[in-house]
C-alpha positions as CSV (number, residue, x, y, z in Angstrom):
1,X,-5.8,-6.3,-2.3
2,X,-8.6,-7.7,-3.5
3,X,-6.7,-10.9,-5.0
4,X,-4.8,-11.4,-1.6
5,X,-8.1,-11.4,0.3
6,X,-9.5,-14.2,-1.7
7,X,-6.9,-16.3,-1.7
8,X,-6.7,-16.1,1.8
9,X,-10.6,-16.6,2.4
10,X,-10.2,-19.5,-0.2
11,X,-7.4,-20.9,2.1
12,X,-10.0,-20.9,5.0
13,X,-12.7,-22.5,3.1
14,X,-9.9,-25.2,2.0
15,X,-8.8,-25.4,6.3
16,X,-12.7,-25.8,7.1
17,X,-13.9,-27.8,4.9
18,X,-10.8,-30.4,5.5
19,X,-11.7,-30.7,9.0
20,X,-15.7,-31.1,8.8
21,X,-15.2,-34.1,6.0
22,X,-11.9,-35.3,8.7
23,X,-14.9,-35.3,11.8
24,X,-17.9,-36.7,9.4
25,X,-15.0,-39.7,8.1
26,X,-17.3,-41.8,9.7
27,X,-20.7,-40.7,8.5
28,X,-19.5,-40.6,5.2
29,X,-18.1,-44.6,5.6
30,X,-21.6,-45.0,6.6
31,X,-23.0,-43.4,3.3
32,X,-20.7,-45.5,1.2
33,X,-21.7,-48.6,2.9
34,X,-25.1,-47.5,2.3
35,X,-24.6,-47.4,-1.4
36,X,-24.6,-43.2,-1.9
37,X,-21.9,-42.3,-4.6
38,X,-19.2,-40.5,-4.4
39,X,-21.0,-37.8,-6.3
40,X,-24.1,-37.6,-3.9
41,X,-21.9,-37.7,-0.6
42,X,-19.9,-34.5,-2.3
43,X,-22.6,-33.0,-3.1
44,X,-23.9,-32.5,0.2
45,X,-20.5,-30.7,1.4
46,X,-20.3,-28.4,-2.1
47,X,-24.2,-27.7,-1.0
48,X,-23.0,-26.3,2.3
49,X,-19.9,-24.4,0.9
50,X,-22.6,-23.4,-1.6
51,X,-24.9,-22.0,1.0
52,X,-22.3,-20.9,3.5
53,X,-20.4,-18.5,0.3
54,X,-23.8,-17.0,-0.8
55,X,-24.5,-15.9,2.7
56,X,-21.2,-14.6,3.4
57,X,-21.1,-12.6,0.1
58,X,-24.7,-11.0,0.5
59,X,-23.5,-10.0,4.5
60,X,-20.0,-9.2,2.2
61,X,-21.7,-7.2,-0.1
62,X,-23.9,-4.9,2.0
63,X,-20.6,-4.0,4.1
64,X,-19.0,-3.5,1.0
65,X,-21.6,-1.8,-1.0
66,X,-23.0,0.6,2.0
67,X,-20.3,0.6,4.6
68,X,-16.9,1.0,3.6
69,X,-18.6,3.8,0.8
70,X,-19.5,5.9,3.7
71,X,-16.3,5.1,5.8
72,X,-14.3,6.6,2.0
73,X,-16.0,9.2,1.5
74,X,-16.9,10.9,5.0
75,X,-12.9,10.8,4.9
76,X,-12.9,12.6,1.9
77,X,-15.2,15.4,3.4
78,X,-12.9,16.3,5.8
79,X,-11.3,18.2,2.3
80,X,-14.4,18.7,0.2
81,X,-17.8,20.1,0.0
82,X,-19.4,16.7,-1.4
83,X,-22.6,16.1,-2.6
84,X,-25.0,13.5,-0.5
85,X,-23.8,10.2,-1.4
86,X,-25.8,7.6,-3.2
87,X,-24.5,4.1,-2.5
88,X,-25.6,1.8,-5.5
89,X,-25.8,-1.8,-5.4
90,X,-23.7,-3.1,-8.8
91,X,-25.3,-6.1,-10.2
92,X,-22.6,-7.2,-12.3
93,X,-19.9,-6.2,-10.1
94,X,-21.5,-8.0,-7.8
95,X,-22.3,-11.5,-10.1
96,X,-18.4,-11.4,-10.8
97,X,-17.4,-11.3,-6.5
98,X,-19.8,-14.5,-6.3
99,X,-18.5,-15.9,-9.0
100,X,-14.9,-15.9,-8.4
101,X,-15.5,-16.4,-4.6
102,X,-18.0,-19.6,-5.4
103,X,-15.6,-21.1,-7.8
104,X,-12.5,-20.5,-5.2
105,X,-14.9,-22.1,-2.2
106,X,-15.8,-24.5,-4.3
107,X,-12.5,-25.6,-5.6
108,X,-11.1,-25.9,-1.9
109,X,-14.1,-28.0,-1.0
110,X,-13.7,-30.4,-3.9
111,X,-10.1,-30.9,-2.7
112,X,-10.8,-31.7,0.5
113,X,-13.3,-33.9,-0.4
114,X,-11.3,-36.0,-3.0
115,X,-8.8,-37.6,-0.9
116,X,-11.1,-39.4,1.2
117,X,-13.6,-40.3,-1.0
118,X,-11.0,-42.3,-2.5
119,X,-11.4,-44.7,0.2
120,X,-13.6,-47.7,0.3
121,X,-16.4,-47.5,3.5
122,X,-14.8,-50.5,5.6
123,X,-11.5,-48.2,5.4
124,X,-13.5,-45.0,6.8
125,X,-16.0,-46.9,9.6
126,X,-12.5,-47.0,11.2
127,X,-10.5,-44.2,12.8
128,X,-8.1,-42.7,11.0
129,X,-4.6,-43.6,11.9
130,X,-1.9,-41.5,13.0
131,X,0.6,-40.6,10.7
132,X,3.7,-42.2,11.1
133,X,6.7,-40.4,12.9
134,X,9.8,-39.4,10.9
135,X,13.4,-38.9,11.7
136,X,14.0,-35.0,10.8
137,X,16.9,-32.8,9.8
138,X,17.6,-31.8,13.4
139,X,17.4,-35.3,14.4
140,X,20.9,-35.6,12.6
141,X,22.3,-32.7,14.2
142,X,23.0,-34.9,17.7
143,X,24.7,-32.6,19.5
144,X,21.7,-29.6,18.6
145,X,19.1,-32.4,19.2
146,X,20.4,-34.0,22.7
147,X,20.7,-30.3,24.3
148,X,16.0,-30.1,23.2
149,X,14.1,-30.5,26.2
150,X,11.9,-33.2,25.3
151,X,8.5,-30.5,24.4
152,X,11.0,-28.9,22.1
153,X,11.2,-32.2,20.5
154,X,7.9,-33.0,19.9
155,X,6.7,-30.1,18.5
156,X,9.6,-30.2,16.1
157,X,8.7,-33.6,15.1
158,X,5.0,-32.2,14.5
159,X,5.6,-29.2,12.6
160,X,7.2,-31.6,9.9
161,X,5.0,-34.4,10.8
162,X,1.9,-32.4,9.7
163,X,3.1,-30.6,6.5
164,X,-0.5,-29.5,5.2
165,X,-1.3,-27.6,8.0
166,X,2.4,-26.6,8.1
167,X,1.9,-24.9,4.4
168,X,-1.6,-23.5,5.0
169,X,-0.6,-21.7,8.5
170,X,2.4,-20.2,7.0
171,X,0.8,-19.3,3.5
172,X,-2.5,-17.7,5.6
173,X,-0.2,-16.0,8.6
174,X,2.1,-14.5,5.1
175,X,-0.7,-13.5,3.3
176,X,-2.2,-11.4,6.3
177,X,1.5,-10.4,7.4
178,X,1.9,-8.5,3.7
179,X,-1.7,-6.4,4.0
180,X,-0.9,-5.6,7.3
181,X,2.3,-4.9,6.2
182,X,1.7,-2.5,3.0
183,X,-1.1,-0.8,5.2
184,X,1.1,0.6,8.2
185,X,4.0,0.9,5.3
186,X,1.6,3.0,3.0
187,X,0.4,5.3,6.2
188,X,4.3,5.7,6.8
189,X,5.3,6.4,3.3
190,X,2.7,9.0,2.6
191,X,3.3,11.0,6.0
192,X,7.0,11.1,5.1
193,X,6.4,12.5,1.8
194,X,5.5,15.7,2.8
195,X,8.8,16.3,5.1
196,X,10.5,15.5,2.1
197,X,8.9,17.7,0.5
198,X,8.5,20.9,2.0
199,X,11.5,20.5,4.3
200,X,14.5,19.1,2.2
201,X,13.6,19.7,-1.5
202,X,11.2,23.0,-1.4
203,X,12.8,25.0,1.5
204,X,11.7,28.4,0.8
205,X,8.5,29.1,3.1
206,X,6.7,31.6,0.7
207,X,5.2,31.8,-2.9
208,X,4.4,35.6,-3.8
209,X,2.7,35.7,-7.3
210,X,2.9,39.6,-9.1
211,X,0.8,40.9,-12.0
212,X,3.8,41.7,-14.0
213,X,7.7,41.8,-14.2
214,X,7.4,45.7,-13.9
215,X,5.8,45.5,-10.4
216,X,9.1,44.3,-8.7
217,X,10.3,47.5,-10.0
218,X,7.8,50.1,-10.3
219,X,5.8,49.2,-7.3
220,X,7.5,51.7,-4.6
221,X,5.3,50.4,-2.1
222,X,6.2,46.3,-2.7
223,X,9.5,47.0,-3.3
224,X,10.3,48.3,0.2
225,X,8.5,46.0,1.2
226,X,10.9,43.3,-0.4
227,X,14.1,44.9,0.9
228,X,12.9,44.9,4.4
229,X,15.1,42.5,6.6
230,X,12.9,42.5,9.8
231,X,9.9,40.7,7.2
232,X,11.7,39.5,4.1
233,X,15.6,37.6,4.3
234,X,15.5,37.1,0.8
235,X,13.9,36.3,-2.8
236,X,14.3,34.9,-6.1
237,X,12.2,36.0,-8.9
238,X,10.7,33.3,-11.0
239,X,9.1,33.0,-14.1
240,X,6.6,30.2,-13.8
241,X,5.1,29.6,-17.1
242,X,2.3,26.3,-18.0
243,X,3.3,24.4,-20.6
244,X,2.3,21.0,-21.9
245,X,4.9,18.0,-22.4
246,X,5.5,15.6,-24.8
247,X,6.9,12.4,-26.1
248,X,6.1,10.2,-28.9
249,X,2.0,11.0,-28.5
250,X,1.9,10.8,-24.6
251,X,1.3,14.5,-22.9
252,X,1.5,15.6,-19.4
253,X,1.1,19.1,-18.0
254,X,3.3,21.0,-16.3
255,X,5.0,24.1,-14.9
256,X,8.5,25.6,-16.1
257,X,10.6,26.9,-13.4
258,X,12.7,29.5,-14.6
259,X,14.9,31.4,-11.5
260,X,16.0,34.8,-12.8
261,X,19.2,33.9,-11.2
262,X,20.2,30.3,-11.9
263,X,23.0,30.6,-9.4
264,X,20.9,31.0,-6.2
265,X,18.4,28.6,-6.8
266,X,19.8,26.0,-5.1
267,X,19.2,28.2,-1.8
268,X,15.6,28.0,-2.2
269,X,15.0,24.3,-4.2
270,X,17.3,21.3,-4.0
271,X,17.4,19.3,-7.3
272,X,19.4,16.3,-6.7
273,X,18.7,12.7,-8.0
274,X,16.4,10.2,-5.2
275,X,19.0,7.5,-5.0
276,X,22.2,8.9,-3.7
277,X,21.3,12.3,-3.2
278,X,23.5,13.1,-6.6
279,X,23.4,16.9,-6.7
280,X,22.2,18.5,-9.9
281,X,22.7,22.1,-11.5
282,X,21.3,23.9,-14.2
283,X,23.4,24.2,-17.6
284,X,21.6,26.9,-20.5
285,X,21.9,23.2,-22.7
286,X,18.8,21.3,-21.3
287,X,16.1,20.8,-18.6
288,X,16.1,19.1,-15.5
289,X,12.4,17.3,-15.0
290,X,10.7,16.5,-11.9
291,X,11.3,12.3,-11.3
292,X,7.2,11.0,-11.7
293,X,7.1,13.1,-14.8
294,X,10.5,12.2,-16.3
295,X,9.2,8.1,-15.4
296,X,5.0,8.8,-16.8
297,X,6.7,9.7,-19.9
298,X,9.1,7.0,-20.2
299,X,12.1,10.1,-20.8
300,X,15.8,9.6,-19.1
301,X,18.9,11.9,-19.6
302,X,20.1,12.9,-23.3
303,X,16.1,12.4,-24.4
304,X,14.4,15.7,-25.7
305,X,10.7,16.8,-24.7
306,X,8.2,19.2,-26.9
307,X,7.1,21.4,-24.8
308,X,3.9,23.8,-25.6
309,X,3.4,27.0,-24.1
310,X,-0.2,28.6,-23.4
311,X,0.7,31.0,-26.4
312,X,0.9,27.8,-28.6
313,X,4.4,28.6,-29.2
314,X,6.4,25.2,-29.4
315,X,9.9,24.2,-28.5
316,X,12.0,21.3,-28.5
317,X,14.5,20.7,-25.3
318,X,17.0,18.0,-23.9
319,X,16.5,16.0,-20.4
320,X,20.1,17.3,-18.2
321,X,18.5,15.7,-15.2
322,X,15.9,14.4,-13.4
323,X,15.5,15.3,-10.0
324,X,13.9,14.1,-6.3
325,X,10.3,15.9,-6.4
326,X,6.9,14.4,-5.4
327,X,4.3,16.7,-5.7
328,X,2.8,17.9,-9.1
329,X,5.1,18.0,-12.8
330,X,8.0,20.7,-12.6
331,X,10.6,21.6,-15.2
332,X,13.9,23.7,-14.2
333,X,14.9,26.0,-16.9
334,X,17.9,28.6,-16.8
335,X,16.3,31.8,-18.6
336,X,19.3,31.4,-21.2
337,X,17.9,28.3,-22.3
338,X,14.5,29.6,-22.4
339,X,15.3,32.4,-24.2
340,X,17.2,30.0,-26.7
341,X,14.2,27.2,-27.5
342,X,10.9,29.8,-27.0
343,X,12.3,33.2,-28.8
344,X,11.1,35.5,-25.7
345,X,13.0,36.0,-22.7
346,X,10.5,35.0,-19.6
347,X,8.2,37.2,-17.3
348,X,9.3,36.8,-13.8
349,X,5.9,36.8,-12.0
350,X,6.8,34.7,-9.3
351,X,8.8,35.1,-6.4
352,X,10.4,32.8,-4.3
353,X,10.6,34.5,-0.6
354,X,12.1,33.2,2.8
355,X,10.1,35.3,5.4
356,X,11.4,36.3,8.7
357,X,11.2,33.1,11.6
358,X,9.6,35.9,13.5
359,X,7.2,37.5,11.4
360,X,3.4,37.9,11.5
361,X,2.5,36.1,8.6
362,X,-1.4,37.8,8.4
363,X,-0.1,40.7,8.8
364,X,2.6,40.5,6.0
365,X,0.4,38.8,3.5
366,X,-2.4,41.7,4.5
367,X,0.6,44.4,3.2
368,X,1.6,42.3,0.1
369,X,-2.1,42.3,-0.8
370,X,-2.7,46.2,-0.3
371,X,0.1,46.8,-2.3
372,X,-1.9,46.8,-5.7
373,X,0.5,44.2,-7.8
374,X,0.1,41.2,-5.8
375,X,-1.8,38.8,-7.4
376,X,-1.1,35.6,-4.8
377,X,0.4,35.2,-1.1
378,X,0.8,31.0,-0.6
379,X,2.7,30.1,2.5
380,X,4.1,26.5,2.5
381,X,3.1,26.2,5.7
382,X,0.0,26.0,4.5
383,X,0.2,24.1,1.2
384,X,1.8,21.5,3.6
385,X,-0.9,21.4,6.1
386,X,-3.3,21.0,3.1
387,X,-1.7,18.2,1.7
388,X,-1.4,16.6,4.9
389,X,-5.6,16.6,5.4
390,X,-5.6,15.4,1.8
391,X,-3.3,12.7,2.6
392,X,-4.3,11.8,6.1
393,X,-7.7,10.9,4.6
394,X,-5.9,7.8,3.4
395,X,-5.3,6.7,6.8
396,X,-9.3,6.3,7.2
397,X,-9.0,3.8,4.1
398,X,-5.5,2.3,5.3
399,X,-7.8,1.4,9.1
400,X,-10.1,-0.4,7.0
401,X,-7.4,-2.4,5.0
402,X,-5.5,-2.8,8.7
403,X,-8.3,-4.1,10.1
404,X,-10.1,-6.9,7.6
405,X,-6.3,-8.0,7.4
406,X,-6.4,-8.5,11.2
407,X,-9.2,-10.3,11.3
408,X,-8.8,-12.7,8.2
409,X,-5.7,-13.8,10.3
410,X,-7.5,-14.0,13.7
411,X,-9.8,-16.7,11.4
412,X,-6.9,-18.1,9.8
413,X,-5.3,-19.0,13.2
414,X,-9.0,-20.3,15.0
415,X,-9.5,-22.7,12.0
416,X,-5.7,-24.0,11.6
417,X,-5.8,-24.5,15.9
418,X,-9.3,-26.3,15.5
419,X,-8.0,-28.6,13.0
420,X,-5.0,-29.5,15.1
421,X,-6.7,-30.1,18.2
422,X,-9.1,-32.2,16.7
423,X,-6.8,-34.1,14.5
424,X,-5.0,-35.2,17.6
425,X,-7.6,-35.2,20.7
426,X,-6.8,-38.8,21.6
427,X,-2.7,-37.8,21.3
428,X,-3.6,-35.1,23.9
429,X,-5.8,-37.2,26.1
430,X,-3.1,-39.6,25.9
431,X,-0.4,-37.1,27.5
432,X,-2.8,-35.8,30.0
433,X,-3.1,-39.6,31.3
434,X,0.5,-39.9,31.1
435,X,0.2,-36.8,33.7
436,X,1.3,-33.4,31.8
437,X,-0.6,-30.5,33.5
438,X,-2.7,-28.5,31.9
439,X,-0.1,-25.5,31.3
440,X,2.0,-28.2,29.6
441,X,-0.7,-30.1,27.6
442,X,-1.4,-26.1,26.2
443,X,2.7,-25.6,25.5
444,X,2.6,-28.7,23.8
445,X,-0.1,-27.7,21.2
446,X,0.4,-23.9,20.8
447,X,4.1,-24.0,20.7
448,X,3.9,-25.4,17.0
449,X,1.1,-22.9,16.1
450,X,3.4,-20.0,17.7
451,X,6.7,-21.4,15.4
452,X,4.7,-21.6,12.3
453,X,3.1,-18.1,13.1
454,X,6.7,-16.8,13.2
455,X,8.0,-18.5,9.8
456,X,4.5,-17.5,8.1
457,X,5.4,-13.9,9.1
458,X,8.9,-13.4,8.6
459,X,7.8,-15.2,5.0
460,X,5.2,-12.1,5.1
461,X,7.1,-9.1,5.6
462,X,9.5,-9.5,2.3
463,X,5.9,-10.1,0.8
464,X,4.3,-6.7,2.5
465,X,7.0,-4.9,1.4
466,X,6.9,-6.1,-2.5
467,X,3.2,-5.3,-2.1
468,X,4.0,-1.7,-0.7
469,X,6.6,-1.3,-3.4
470,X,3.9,-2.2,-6.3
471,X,1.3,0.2,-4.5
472,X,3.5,2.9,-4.0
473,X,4.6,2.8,-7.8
């Protein structure tokens, strides 16, 4: 984001600059016939973009450095207990922003300076002329060109006619096209997530953990418990071990899912591949890993993991598959294979429970609890309603992102239409004399800036969604 915004602002500085040396053409014919140098006449425009970056980084840096800090992380309260925050001022953080924004300004200022410095003064005490009118493509297409009202024409003709402001409207209306873009898209894309989550891939709508394997058994009171239909439609015991992964030196942590019957699991969990919803089943010759974890360790099908239990006890296992899953590291064992690379056959501590539609939740998690053996009672309800605060604090960050984006284009479009009024004021006096009304004098400016806008954002969104895409991953 960062790099997007400073080409844009350097894009600005480039649009600004280019019109104050276009207005001062004469002053600055009047400095060369005065015998100033090209060096000294520059100078007094790289002094101004000088002066003009330094004050908008020092307003920059206190909004960026006191502001947007406290806009973060009051979002972040709404999930945490936080301490008070202590917004620091960064000196060389801040020497490297002035820096790279100075040299940028800079740059653009140089370049628009060059071009007419090249002149001699007799050349710039005169008015610029017009540039010459040139057939376009469309002109060729005489059937297409004939049916044009004539405004349709004209700005045509202009939108080629003017090719610099043509490239700099449609590279500044892109660029602010692809951060508004990747902010809405990464406010979307996070808010489906959950959804996906906790209504297609993790159906179940209960997580009981137990203090042993015995209690499912020798628990009278949790057992009836378990077999009542008017609470409980079902369950799936689980054993649920940590274990670390691992693959040529990189490590990742992670739980092992083990259902006690392999069979049923796919009424409670859905393992099947993102792309094409490819359905995938456990087999006693292999794991099937979670899709981040399978892609932070660089592991596809037929590739073996070490995995490390909390016990130390080590064990080496094949990739089957690697399934659709976005929230923390999972593995999917059948207790066959578990059995096969550990040496133990697994504790089913964990249960996976569909609860009545109808039930009272308190209430049923207050009996689970009384029971003695009941060590956890996690609703996914309630997992997904605290992922959602976690995530929705994003949004807070996404506003700000929406918003500068906004605004660089709002400046984007005010310099690009300044510079096309002014270039042709006598063009537009001329057509008001020829006795266009005001309404049409307006069409036949803003009509090109309105085509450009267009191209510069349809040239945007494909851009946005690249940016999304790389954010995303």
């Amino acid at each position: 984001f960062p790099v997007f915004f400073c080409l844009v602002a350097a894009l600005v500085a480039l649009t600004t600059m280019t019109r104050m040396v276009e207005e001062e053409r004469l002053q600055i014919g009047t400095l060369k016939a005065l015998g100033y140098s090209n060096g000294a006449i520059m100078g007094k425009y790289l002094l101004y973009a000088g002066i003009a970056t330094s004050l908008g980084c020092l307003g920059g840096m206190a909004i960026g450095f006191q502001v947007f800090p406290r806009v973060i992380w009051n979002a972040y309260g709404i999930m945490y207990r936080q301490p008070p925050l202590q917004a620091r001022f960064y000196a060389g953080m801040a020497a490297i922003i002035f820096a790279v924004l100075l040299v940028s300004i800079l740059a653009a200022t140089l370049a628009a300076c060059a071009g007419i410095l090249k002149q001699n003064a007799a050349t710039l005490l005169q008015p610029r002329a017009p540039k010459a009118g040139k057939r376009i493509l469309l002109e060729h297409l005489t059937p297409v060109w004939k049916r044009l009202p004539f405004i349709q024409k004209v700005t045509a003709r202009n939108i080629f006619r003017y090719k610099k402001r043509f490239f700099m409207t449609i590279l500044g209306v892109a660029g602010c096209t692809a951060l508004l873009v990747a902010g809405f898209g990464l406010s979307d894309s996070i808010t489906g997530i959950l959804s996906r989550q906790f209504g297609e891939i993790e159906r179940y709508g209960l997580t009981l953990g137990v203090t042993d394997t015995a209690a499912l058994t020798d628990n009278a009171e949790l057992a009836a418990l378990l077999k009542d239909t008017t609470k409980i439609r079902s369950y799936l015991p689980m054993a649920r071990p940590a274990v670390d992964v691992s693959v040529d030196g990189q490590m990742k942590s992670a739980h092992l899912y083990i259902p006690q019957q392999p069979e049923t699991l796919s009424d409670y969990v859905t393992l099947r591949e993102r792309q094409g919803h490819a359905s995938l089943t456990l087999t006693d010759d292999g794991v099937i890993v979670t899709e981040k974890l399978a892609r932070q360790l660089g592991v596809r099908v037929g590739d073996t993991l070490q995995l490390k239990d909390t016990d130390n006890r080590s064990a080496t296992v094949t990739v089957s598959g690697i399934t659709e899953h976005y929230v923390q590291h999972y593995l999917y064992m059948t207790p066959a294979a578990y059995q096969k690379a550990f040496g133990i056959a697994p504790e089913y501590t964990v249960l996976m429970v569909y609860p009545n539609d109808a039930v009272d939740r308190d209430a049923l998690s207050e009996q689970l609890l009384k029971t003695g053996d009941v060590a956890s009672v996690q609703f996914t309800d309630t997992m997904r309603d605290s992922l959602n605060d976690t995530l929705s604090s994003i949004d807070y960050i996404v506003l700000v992102l929406i918003v500068c984006a906004g605004l660089l284009a709002f400046v984007v479009l005010y310099n690009l239409t300044n510079i096309n009024i002014n270039e042709r004021i006598r063009e537009i006096a001329t057509i008001k004399v020829l006795g266009f009304t005001s309404g049409e004098t307006a069409q036949y400016v803003f009509k090109e800036n309105l085509v450009l806008t267009v191209f510069g954002t349809l040239f945007g969104i494909p851009l946005g969604k690249l940016l999304l895409r790389f954010v995303l991953s």
